[in-house]
Backbone atoms as SQL, in Angstrom:
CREATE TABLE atoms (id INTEGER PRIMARY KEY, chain TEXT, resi INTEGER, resn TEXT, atom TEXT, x REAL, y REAL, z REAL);
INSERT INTO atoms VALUES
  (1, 'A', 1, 'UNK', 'N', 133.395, 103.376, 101.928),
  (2, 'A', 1, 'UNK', 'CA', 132.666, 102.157, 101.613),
  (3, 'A', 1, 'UNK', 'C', 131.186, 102.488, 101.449),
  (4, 'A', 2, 'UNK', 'N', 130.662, 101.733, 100.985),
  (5, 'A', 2, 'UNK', 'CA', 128.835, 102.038, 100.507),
  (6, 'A', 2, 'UNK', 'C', 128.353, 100.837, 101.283),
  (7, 'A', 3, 'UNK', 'N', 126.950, 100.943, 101.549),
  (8, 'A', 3, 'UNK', 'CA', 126.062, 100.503, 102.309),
  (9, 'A', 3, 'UNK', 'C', 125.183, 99.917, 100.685),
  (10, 'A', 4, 'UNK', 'N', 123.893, 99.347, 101.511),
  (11, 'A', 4, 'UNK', 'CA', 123.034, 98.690, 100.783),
  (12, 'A', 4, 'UNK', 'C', 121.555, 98.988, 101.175),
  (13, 'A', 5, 'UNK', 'N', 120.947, 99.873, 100.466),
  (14, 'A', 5, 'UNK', 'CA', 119.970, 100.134, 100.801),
  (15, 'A', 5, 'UNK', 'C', 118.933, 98.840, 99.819),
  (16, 'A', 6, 'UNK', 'N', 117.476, 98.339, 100.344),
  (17, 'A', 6, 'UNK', 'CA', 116.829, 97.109, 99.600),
  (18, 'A', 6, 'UNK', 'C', 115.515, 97.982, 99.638),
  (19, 'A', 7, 'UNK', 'N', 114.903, 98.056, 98.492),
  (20, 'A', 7, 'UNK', 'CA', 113.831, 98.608, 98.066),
  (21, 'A', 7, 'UNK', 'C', 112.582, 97.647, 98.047),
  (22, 'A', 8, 'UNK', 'N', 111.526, 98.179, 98.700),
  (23, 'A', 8, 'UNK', 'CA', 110.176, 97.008, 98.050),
  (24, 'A', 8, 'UNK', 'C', 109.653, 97.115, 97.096),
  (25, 'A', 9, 'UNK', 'N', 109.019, 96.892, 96.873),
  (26, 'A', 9, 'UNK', 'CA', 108.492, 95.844, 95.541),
  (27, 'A', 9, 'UNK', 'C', 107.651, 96.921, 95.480),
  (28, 'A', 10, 'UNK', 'N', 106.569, 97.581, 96.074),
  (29, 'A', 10, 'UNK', 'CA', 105.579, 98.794, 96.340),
  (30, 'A', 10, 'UNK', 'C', 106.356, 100.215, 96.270),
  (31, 'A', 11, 'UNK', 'N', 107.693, 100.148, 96.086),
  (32, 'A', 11, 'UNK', 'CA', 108.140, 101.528, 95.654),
  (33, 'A', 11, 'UNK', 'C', 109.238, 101.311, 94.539),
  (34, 'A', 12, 'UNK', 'N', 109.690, 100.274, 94.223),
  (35, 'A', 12, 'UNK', 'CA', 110.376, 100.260, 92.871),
  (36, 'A', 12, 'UNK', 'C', 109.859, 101.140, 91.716),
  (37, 'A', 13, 'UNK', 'N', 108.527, 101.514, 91.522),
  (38, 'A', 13, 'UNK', 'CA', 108.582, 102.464, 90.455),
  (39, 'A', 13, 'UNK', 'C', 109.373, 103.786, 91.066),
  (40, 'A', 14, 'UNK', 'N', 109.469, 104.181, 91.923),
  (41, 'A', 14, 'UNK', 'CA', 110.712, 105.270, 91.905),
  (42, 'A', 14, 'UNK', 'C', 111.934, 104.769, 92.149),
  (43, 'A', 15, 'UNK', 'N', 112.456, 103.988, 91.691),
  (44, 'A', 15, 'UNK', 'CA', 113.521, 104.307, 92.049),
  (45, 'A', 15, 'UNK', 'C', 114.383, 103.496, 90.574),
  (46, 'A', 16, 'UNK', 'N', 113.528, 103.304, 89.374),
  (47, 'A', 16, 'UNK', 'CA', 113.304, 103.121, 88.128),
  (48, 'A', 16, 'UNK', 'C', 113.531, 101.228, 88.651),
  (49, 'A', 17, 'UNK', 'N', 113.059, 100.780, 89.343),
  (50, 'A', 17, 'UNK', 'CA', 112.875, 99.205, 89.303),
  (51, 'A', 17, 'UNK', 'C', 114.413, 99.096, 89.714),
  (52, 'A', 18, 'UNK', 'N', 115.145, 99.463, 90.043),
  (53, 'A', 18, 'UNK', 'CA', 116.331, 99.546, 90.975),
  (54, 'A', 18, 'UNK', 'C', 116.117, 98.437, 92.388),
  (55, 'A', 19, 'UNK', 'N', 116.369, 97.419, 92.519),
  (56, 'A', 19, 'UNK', 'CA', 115.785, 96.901, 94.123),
  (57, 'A', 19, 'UNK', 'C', 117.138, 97.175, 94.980),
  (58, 'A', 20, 'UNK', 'N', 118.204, 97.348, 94.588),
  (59, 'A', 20, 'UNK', 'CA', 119.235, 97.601, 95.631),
  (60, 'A', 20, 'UNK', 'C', 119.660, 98.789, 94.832),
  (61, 'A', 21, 'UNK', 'N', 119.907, 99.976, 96.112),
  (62, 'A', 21, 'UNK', 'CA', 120.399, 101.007, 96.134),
  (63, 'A', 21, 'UNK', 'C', 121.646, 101.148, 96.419),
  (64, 'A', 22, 'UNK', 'N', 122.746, 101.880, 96.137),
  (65, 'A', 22, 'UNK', 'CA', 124.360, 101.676, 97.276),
  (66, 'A', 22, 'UNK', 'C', 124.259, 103.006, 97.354),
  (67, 'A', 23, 'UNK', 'N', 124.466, 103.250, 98.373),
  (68, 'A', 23, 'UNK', 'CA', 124.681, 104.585, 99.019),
  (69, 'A', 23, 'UNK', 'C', 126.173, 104.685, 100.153),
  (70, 'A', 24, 'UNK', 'N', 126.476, 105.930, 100.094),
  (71, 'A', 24, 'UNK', 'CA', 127.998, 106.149, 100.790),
  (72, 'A', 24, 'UNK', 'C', 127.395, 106.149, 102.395),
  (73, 'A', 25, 'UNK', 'N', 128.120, 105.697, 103.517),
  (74, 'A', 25, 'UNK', 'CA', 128.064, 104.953, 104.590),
  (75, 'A', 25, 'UNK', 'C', 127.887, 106.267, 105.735),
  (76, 'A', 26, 'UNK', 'N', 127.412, 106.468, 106.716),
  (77, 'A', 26, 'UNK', 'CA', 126.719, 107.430, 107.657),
  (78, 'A', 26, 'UNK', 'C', 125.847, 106.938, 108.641),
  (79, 'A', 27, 'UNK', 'N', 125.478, 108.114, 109.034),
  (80, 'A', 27, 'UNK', 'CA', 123.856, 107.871, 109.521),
  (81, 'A', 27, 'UNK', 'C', 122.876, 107.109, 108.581),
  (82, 'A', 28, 'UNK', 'N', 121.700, 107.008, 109.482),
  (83, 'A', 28, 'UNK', 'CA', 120.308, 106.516, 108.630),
  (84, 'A', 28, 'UNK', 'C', 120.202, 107.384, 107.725),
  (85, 'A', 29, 'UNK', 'N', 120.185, 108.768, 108.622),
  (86, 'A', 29, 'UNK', 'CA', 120.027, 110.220, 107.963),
  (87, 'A', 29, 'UNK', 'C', 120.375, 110.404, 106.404),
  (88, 'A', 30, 'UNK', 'N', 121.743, 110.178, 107.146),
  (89, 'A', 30, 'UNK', 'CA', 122.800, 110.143, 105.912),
  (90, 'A', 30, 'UNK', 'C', 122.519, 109.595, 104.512),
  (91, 'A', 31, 'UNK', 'N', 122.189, 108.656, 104.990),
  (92, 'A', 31, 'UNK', 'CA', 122.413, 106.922, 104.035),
  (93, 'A', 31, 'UNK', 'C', 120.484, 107.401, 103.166),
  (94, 'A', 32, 'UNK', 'N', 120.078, 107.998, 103.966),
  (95, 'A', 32, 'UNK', 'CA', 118.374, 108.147, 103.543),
  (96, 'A', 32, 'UNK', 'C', 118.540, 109.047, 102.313),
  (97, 'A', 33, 'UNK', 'N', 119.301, 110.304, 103.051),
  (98, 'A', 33, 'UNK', 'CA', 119.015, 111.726, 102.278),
  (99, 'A', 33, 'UNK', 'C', 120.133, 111.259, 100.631),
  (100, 'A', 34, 'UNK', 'N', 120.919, 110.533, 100.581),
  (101, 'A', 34, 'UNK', 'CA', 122.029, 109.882, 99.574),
  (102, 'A', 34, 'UNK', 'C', 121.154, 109.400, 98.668),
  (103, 'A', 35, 'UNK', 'N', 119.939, 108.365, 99.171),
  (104, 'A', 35, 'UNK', 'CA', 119.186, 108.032, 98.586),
  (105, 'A', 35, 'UNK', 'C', 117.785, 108.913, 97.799),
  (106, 'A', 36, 'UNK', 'N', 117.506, 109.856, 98.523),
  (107, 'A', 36, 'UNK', 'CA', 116.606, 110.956, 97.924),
  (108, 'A', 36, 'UNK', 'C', 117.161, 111.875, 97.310),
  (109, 'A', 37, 'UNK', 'N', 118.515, 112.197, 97.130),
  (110, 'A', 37, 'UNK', 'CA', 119.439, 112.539, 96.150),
  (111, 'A', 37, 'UNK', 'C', 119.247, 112.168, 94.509),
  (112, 'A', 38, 'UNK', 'N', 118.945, 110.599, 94.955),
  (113, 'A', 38, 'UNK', 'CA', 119.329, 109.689, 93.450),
  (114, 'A', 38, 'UNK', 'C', 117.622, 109.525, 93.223),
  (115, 'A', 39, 'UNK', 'N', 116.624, 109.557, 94.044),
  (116, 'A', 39, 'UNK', 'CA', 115.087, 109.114, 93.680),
  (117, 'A', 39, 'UNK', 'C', 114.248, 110.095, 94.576),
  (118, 'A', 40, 'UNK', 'N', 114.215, 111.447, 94.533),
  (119, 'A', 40, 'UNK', 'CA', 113.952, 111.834, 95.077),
  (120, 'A', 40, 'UNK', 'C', 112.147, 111.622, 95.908),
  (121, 'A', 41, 'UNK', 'N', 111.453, 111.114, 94.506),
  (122, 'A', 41, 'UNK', 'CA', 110.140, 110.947, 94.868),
  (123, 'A', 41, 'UNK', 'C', 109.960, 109.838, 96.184),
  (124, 'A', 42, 'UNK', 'N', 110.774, 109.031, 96.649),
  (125, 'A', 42, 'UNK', 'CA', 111.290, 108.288, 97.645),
  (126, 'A', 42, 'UNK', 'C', 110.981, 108.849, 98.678),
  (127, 'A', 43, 'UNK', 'N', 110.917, 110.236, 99.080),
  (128, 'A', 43, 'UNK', 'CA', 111.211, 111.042, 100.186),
  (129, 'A', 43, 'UNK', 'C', 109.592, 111.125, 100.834),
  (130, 'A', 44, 'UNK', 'N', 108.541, 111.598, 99.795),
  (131, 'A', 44, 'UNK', 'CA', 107.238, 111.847, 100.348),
  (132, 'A', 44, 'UNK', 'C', 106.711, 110.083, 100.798),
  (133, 'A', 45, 'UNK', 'N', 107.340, 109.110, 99.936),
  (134, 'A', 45, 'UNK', 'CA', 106.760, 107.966, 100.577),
  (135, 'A', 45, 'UNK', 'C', 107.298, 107.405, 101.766),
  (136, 'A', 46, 'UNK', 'N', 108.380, 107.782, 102.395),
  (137, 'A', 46, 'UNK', 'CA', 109.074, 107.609, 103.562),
  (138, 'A', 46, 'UNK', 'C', 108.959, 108.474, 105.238),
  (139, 'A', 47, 'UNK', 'N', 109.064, 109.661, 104.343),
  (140, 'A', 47, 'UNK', 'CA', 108.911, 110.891, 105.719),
  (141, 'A', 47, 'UNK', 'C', 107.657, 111.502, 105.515),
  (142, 'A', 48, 'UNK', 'N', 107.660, 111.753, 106.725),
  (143, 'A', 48, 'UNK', 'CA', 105.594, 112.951, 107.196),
  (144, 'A', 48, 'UNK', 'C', 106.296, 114.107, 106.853),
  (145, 'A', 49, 'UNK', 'N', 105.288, 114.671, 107.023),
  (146, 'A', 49, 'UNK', 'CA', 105.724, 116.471, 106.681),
  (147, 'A', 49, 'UNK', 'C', 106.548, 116.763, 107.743),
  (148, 'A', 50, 'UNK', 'N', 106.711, 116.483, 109.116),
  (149, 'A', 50, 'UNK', 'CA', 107.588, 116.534, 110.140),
  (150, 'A', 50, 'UNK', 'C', 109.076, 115.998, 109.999),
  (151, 'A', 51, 'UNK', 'N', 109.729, 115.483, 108.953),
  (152, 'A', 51, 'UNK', 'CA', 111.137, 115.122, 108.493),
  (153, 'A', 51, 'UNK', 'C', 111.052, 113.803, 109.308),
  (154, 'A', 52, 'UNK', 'N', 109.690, 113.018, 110.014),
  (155, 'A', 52, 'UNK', 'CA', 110.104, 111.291, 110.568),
  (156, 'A', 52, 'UNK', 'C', 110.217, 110.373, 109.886),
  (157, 'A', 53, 'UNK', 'N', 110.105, 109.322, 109.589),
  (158, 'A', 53, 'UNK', 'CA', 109.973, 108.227, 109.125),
  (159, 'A', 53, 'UNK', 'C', 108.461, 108.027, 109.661),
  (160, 'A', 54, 'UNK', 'N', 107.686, 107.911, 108.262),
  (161, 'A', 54, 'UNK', 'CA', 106.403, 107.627, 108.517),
  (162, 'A', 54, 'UNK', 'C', 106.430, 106.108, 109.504),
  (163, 'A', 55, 'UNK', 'N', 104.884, 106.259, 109.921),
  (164, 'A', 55, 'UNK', 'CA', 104.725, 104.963, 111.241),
  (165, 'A', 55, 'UNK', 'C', 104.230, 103.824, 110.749),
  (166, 'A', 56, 'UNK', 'N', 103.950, 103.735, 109.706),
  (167, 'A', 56, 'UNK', 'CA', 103.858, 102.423, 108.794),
  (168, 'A', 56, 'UNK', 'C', 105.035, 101.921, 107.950),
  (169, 'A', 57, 'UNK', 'N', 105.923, 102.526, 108.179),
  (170, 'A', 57, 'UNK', 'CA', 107.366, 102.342, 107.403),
  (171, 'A', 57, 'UNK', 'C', 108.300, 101.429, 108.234),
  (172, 'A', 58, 'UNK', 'N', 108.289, 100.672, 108.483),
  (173, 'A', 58, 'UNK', 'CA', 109.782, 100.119, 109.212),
  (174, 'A', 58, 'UNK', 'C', 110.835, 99.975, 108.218),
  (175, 'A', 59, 'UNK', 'N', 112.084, 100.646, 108.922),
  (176, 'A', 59, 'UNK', 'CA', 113.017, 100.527, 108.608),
  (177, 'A', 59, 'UNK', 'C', 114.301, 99.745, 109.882),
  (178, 'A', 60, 'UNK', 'N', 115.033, 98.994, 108.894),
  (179, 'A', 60, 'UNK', 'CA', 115.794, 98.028, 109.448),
  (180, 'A', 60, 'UNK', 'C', 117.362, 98.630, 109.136),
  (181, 'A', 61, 'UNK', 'N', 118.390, 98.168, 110.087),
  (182, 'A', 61, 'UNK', 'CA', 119.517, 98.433, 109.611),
  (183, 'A', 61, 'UNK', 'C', 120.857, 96.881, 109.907),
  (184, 'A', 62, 'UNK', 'N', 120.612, 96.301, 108.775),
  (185, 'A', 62, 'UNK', 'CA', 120.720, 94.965, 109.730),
  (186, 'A', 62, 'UNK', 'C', 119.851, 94.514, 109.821),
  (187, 'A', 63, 'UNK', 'N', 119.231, 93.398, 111.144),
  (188, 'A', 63, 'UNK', 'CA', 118.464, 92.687, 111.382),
  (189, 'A', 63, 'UNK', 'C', 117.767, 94.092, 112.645),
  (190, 'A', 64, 'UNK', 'N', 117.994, 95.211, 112.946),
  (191, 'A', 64, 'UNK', 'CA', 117.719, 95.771, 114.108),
  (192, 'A', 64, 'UNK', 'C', 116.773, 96.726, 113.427),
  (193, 'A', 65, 'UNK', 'N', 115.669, 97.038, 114.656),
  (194, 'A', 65, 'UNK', 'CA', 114.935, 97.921, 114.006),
  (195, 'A', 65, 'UNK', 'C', 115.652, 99.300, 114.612),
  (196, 'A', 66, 'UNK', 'N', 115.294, 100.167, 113.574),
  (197, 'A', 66, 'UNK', 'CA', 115.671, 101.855, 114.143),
  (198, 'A', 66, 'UNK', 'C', 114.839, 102.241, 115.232),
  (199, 'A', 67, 'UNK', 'N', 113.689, 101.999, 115.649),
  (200, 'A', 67, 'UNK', 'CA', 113.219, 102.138, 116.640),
  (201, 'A', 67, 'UNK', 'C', 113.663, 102.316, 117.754),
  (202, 'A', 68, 'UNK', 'N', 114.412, 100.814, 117.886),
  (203, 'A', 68, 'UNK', 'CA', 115.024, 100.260, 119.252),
  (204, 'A', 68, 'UNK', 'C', 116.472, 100.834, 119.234),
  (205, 'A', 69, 'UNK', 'N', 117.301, 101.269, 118.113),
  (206, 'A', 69, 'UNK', 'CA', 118.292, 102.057, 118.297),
  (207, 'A', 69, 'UNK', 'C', 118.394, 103.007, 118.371),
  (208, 'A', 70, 'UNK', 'N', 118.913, 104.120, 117.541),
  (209, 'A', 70, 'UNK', 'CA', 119.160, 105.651, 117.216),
  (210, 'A', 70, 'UNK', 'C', 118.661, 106.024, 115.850),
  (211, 'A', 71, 'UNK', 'N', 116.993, 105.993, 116.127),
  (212, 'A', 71, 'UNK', 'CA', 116.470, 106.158, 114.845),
  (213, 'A', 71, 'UNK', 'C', 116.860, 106.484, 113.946),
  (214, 'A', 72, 'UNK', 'N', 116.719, 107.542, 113.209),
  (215, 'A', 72, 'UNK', 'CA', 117.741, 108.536, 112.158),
  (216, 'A', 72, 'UNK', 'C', 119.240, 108.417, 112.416),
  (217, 'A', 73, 'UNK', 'N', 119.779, 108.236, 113.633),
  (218, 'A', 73, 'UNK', 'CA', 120.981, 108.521, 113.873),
  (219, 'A', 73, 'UNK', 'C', 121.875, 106.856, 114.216),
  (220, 'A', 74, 'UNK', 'N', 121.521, 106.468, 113.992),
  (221, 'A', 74, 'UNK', 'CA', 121.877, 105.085, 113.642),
  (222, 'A', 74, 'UNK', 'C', 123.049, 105.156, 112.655),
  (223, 'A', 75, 'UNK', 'N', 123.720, 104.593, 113.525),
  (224, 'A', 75, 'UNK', 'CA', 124.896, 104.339, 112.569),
  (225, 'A', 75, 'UNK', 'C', 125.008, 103.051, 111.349),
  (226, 'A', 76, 'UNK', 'N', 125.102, 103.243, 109.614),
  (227, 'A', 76, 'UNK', 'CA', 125.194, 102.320, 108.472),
  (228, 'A', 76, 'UNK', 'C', 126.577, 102.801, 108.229),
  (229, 'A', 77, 'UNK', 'N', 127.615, 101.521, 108.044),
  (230, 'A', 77, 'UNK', 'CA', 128.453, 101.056, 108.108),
  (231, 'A', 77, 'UNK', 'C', 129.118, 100.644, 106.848),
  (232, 'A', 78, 'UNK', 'N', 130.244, 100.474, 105.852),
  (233, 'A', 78, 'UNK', 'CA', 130.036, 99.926, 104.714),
  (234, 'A', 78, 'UNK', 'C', 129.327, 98.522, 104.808),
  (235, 'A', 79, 'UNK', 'N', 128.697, 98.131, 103.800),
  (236, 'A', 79, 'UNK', 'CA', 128.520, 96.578, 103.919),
  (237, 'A', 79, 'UNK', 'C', 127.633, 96.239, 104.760),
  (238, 'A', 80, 'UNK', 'N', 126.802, 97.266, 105.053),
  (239, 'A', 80, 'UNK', 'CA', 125.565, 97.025, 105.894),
  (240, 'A', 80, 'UNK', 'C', 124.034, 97.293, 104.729),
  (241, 'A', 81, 'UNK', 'N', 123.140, 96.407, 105.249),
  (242, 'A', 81, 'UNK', 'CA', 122.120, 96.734, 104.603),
  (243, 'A', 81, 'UNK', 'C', 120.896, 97.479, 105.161),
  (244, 'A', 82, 'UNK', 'N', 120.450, 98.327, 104.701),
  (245, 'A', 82, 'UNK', 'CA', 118.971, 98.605, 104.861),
  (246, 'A', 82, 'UNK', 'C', 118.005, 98.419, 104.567),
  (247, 'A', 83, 'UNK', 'N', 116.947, 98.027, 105.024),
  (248, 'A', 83, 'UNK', 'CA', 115.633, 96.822, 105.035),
  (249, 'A', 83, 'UNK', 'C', 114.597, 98.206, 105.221),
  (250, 'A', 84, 'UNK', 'N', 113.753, 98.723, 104.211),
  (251, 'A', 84, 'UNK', 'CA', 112.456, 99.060, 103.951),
  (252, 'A', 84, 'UNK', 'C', 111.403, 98.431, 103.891),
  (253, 'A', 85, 'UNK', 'N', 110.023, 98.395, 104.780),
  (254, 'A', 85, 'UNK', 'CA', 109.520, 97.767, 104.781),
  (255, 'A', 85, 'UNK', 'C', 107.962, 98.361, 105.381),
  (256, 'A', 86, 'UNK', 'N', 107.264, 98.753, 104.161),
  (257, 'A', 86, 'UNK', 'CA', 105.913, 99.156, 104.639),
  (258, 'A', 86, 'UNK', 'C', 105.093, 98.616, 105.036),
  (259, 'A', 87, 'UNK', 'N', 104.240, 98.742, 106.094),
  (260, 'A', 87, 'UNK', 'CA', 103.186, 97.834, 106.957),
  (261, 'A', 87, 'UNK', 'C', 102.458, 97.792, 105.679),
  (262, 'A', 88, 'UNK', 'N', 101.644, 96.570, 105.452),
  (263, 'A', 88, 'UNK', 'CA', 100.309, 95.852, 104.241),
  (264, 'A', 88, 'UNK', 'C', 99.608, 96.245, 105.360),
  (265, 'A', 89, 'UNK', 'N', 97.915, 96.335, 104.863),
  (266, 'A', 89, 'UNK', 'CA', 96.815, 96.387, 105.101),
  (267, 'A', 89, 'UNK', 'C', 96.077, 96.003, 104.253),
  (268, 'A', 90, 'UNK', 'N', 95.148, 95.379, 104.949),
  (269, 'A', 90, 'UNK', 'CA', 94.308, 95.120, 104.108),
  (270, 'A', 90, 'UNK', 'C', 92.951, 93.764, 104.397),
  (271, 'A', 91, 'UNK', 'N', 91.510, 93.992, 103.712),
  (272, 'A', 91, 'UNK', 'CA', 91.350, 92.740, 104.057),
  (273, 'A', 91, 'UNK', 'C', 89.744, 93.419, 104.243),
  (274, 'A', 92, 'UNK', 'N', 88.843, 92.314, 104.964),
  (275, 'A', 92, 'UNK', 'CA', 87.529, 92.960, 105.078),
  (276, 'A', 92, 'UNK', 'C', 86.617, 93.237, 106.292);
């Protein structure tokens, strides 16, 4: 079964204006690297040079943040979605 990865609006140019991704079902890991497979430029806007999930990035799996679960290792399920979501800044 495939999962649902949801793209923002601030990275749709890679992923050619694509807003939902389907990717085959795993880990975050899993379900991430499936996705940098198909858009690879995806990868430097997501992970630090250390392979994390940058700290302005929340990522959701479900309504849950990876944080509070098994970050990377979080289990996506068929029919589950993933929620990308870069912290805004901004202002004076």
């Amino acid at each position: 079964m495939t999962a649902r990865i949801e793209i923002p609006s601030a990275l749709l140019a890679f992923t050619d204006n694509q807003k939902i991704v389907e990717v085959p079902e795993g880990t975050l890991e899993d379900v991430l690297n499936s996705l940098f497979s198909k858009h690879s430029q995806l990868r430097q806007h997501l992970y630090d040079d250390k392979g994390h999930v940058r700290s302005f990035v929340n990522v959701f799996v479900n309504d849950e943040d990876i944080r509070f679960a098994q970050n990377l290792k979080t289990p996506v399920k068929g029919g589950d979605t993933v929620h990308i979501i870069p912290s805004i800044a901004g202002g004076a």
